[in-house]
Each structure stands twice: as C-alpha cells, then as structure tokens.
Backbone bond lengths (Angstrom), bond angles and torsions (degrees), N, CA, C in turn:
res aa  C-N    CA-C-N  psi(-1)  N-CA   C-N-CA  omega(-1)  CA-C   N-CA-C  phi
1 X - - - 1.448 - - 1.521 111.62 -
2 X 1.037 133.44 -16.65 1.668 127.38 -135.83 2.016 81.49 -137.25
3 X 1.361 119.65 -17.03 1.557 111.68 154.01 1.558 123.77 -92.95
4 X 1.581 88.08 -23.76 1.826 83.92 159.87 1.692 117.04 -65.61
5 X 1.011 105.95 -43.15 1.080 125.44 160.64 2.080 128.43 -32.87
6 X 1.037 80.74 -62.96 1.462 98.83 179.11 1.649 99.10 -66.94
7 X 1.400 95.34 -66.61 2.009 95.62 -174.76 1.361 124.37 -55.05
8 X 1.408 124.14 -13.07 1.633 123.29 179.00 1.562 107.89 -76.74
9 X 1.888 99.57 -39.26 1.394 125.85 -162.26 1.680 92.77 -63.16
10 X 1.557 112.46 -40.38 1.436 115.05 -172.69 1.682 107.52 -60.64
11 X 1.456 114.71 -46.34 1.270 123.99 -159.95 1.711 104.86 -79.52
12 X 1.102 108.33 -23.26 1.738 122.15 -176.40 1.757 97.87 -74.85
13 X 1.614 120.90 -55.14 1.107 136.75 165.78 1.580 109.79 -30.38
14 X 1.397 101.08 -79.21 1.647 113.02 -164.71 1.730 102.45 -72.32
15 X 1.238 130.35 -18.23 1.494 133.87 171.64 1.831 99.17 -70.20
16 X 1.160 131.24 -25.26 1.438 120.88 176.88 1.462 109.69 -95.93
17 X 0.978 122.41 -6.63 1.527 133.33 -179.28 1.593 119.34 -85.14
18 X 1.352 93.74 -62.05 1.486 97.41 175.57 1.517 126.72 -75.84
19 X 0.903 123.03 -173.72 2.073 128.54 173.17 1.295 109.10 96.93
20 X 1.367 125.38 178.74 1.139 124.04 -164.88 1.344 121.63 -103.60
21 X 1.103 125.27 167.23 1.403 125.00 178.02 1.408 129.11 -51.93
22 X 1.229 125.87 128.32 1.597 134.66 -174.01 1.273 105.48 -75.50
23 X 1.744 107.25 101.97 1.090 119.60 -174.01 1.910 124.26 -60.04
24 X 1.465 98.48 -23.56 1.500 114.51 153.19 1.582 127.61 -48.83
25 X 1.202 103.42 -16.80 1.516 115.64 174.66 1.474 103.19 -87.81
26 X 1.092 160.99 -33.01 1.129 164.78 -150.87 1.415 122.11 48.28
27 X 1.501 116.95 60.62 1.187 127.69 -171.12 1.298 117.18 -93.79
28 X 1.911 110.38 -15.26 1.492 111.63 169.49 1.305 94.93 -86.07
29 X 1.179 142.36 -54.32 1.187 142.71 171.71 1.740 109.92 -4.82
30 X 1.680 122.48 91.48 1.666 123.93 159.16 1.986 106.61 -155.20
31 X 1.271 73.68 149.92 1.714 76.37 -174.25 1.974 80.00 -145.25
32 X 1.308 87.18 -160.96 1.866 109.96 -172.70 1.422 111.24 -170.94
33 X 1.377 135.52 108.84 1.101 120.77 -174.58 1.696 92.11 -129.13
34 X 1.807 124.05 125.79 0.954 154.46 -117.62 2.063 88.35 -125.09
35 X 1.174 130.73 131.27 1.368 145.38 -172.83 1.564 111.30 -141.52
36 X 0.921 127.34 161.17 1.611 138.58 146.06 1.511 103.12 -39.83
37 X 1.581 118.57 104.13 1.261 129.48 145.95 1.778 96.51 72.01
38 X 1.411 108.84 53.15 1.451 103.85 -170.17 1.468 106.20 -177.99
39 X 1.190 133.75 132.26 1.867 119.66 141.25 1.528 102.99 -124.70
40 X 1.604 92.63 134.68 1.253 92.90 154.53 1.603 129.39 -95.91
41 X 1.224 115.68 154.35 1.933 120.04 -147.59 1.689 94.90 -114.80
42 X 0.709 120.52 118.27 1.916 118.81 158.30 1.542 91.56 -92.66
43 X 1.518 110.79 118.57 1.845 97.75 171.47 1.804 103.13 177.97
44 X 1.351 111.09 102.25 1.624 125.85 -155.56 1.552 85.89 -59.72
45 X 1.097 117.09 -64.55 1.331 125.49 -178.86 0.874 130.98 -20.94
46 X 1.756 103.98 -64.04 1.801 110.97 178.29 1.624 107.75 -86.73
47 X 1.121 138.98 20.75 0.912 144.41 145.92 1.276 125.27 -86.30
48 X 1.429 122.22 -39.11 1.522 122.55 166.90 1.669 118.76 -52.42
49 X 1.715 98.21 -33.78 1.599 103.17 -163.12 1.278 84.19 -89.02
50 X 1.146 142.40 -19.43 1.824 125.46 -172.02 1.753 112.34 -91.27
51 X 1.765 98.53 -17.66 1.349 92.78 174.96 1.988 97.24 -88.87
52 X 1.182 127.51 -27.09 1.207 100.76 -178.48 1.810 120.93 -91.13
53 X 0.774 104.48 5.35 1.639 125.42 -171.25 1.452 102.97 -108.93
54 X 1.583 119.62 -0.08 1.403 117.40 177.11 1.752 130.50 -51.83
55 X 0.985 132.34 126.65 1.536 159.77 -159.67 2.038 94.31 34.80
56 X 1.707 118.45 76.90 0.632 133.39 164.57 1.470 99.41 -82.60
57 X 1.465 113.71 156.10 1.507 107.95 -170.42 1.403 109.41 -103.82
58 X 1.700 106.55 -17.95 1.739 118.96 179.98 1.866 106.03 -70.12
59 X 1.561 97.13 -22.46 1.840 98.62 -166.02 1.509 81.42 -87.40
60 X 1.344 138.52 -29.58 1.643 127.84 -137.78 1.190 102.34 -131.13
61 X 1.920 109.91 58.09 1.907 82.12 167.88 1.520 134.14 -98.01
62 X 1.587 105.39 3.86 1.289 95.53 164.02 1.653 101.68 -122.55
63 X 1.867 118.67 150.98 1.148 117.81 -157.64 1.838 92.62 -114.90
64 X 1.281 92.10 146.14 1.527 114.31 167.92 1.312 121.74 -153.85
65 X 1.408 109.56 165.31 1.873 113.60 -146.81 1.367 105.25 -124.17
66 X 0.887 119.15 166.15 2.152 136.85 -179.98 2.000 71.09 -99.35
67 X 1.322 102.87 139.73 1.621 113.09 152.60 1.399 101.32 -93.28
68 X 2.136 91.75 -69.93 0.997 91.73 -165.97 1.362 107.97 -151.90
69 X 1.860 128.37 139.48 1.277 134.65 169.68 1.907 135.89 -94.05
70 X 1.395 89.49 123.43 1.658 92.24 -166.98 1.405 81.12 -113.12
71 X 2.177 110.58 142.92 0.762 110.48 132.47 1.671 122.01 -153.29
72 X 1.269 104.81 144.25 1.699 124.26 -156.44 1.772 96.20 -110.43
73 X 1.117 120.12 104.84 1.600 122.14 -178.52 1.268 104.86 48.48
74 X 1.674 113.45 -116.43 1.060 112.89 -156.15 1.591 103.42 -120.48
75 X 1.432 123.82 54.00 1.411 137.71 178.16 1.874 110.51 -140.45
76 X 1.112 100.73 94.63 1.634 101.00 170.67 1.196 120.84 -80.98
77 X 1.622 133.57 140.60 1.702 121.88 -171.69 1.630 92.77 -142.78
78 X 1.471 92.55 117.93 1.589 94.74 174.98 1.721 104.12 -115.05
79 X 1.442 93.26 142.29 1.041 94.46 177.42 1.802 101.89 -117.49
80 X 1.763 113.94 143.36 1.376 120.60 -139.75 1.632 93.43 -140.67
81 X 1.097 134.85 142.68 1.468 153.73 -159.70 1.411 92.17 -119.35
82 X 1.409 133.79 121.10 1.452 136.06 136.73 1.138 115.04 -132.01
83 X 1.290 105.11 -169.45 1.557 123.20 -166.05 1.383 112.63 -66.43
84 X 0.998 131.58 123.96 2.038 124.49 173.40 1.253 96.09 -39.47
85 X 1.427 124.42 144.49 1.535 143.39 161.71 1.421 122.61 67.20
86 X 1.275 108.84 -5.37 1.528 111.42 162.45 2.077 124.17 -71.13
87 X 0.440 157.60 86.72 1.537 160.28 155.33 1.585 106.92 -25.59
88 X 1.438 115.48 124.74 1.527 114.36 174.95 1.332 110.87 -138.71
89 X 0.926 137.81 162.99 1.405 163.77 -102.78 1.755 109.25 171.99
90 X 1.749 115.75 59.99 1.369 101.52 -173.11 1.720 116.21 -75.23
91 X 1.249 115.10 176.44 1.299 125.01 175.62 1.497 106.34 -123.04
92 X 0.967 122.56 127.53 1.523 130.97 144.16 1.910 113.96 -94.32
93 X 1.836 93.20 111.19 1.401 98.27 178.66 1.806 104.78 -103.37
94 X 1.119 119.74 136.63 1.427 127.01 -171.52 2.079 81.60 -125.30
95 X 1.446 103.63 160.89 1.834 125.01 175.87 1.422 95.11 -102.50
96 X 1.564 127.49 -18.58 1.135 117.29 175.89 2.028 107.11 80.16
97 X 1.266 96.56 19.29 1.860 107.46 172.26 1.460 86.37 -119.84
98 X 1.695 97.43 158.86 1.235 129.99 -166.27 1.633 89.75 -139.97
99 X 1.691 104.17 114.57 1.551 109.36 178.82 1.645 90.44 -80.87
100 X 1.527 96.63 150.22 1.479 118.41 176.27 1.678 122.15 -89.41
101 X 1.411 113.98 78.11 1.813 105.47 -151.80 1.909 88.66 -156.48
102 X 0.830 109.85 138.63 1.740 128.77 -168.42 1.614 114.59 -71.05
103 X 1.153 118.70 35.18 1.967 109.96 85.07 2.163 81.47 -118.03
104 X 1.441 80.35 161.86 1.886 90.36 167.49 1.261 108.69 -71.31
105 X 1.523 130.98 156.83 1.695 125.31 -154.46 1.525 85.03 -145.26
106 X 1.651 118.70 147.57 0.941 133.49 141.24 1.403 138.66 -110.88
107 X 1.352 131.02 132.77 1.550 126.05 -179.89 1.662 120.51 -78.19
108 X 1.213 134.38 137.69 1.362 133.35 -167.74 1.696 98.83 -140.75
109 X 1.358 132.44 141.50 1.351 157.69 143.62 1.322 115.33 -71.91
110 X 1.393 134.84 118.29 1.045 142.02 -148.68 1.765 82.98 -131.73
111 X 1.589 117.30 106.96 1.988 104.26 176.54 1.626 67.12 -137.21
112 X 1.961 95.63 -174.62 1.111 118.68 -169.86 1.991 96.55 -148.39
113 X 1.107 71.33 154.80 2.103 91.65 168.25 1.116 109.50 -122.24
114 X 1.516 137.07 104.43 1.327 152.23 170.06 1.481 96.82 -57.44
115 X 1.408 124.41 156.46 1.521 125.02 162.43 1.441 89.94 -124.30
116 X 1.739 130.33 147.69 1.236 138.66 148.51 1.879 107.90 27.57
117 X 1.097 118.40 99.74 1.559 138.33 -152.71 1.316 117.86 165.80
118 X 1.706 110.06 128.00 1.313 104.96 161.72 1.351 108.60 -116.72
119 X 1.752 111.66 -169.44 1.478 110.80 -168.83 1.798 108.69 -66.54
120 X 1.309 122.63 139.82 1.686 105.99 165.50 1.349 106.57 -134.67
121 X 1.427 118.60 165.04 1.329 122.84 -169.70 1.246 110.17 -47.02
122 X 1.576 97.48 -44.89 1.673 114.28 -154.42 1.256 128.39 -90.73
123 X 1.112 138.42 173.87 1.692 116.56 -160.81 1.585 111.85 -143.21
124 X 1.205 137.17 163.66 1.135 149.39 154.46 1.041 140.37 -96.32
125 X 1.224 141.61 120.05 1.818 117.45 161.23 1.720 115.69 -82.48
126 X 1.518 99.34 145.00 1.422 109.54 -173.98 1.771 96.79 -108.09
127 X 1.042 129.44 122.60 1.827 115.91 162.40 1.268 111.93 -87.58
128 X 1.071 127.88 130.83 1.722 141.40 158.84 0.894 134.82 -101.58
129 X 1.632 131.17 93.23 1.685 127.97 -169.38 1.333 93.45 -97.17
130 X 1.466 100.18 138.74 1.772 110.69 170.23 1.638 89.84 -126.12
131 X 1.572 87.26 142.26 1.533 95.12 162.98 1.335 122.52 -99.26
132 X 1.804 133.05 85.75 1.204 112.63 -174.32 1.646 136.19 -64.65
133 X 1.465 99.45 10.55 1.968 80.59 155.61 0.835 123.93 -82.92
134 X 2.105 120.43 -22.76 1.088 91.64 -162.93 1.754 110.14 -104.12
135 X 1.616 98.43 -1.13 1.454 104.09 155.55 1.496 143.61 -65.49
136 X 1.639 102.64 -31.91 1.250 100.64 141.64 1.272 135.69 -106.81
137 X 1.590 134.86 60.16 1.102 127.88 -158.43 1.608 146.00 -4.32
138 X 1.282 105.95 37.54 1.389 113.83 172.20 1.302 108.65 -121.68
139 X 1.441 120.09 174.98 1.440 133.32 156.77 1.299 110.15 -95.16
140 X 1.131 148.81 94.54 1.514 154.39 150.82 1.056 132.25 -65.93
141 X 1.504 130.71 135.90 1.809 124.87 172.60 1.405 101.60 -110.85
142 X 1.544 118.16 -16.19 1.439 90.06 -173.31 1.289 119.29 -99.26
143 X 1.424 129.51 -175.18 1.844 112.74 -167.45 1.312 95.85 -124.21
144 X 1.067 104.61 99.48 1.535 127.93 -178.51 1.717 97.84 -72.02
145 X 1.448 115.49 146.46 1.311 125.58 158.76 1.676 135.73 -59.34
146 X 1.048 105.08 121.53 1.722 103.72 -173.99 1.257 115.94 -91.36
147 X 1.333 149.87 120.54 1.312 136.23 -177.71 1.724 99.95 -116.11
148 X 1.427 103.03 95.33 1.754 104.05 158.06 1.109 152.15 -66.85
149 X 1.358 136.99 92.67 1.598 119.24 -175.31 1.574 102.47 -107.26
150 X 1.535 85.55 151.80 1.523 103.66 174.23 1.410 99.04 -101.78
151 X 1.407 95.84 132.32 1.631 118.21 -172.68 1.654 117.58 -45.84
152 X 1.977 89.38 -49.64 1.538 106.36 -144.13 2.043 89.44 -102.74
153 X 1.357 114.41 24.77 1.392 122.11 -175.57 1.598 109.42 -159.04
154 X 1.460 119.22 161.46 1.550 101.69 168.23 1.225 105.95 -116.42
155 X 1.747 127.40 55.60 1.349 114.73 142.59 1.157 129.80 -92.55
156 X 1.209 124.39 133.54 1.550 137.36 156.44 1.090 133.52 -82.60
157 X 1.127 119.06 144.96 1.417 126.64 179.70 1.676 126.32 -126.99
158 X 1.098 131.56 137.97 1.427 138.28 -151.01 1.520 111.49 -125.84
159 X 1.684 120.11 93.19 1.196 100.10 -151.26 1.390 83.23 -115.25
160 X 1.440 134.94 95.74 1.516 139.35 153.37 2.031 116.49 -44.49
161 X 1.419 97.92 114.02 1.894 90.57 164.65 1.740 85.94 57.94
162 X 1.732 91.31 -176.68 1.406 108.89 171.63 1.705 113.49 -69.40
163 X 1.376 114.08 119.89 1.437 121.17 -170.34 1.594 85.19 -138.02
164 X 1.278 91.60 159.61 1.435 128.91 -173.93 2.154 105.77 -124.85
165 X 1.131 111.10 95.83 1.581 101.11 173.08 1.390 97.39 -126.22
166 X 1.557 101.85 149.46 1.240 120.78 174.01 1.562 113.29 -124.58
167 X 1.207 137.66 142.11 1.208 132.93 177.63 2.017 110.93 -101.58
C-alpha cells in the first residue's frame, strides 16, 4: 500500500514539474528595438537573470550612475555617469508585464556594455533619449509609471507621469 502510495505521489510530483511554458506568461514574448547609444530589450528571461544576478561584481566591473531622469510624454532622457574614455552601449531590459496599479507601472533594468576601457578617475556624462512608443510599440496618452533599476547598484527610481529627477 504505502508504494502505491509513494508511486502515484511520484507521478502527481513529476506531472507538476514537467510541460511547457504558460504561454499566458509571455515567455515567447521578445523583440529589441535599437536607438542612439541604447537598445531597448522586451525579454522575461533576461530580466529575471538581471534581477537575480543584481550588482554581481563578475557582470559589473566598471560602474556608472542614473544622474538624472526626464520624462516629457513619450521621450525618456537619462542622463548616465561613466568612466572617461570608455564607450557604452546601454540596455534597457523591460519582462514585457505591465503592473496593474493607478497609473499602470512598468519595471526596467538599466545595465551597460563597456567597449575596450578601463576604470578612470574621471567621468563623463552620456545622454540617452528613448522614444517610448516606439519602444513599446504602442501609441499611448496615459503616463504610465516607470520604475528604474540600475543593474550594477540597488538604486531605484520611481518616475510617475512626466517627472523630472535629479540625483
């Protein structure tokens, strides 16, 4: 009795384990749409691994900062602190979910790709305009909430409607 037991328990077990992905999750769901000194990423995936891999020191060896976030409708402009003479290539990673909360909010990963650069005292500002319609492929009027994290740090930032932050 108590291996009948055991073996259903096995098959009940391994029946919740296996199968394929719940396409309701939006896990096929990825695109990439390519900007001046930027892509933005639709991609659940690489967002899961950047939120759990957050200020890893092997992903983050050179560090750079949010100064400061403007945003005017549907144009975000970050302005970004790095190293003098390094060249970067940021990413904006979005999961491609839209939290359900009054305005609707989205979460974004803010990492970078250094090209040929080492660390230097001295620093730069980089500006980054994204256009979010055409990053998120819609036309929108309302001003949905932005929630920023920097990959290679754990500050966030909370950019309600058109806001203006400065650090």
């Amino acid at each position: 009795m108590v291996s009948v037991f055991r073996f259903l328990l096995l098959l009940f077990l391994c029946s919740c384990s296996l199968g394929d992905e719940d396409p309701a999750l939006g896990f096929s769901d990825f695109y990439q749409i390519q900007g001046p000194g930027y892509r933005f990423t639709v991609d659940p995936r690489k967002y899961q691994q950047l939120d759990f891999n957050r200020k890893n020191p092997s992903l983050c060896p050179l560090s750079f900062e949010i100064k400061s976030i403007n945003r005017e409708e549907t144009e975000l402009t970050l302005e970004i602190e790095r190293p003098k003479g390094c060249n970067a290539i940021y990413e904006l990673v979005w999961d491609g979910r839209w939290q359900e909360s009054a305005p609707r909010r989205m979460q974004i990963y803010l990492t970078a790709n250094f090209n040929s650069c080492s660390p230097a005292s001295e620093t730069e500002i980089d500006i980054v305009k994204v256009d979010l319609a055409k990053a998120l492929r819609e036309t929108t009027t309302d001003l949905f909430t932005i929630y920023l994290r920097e990959h290679c740090s754990f500050r966030d930032f909370n950019c309600v409607g058109n806001c203006r932050l400065s650090i």
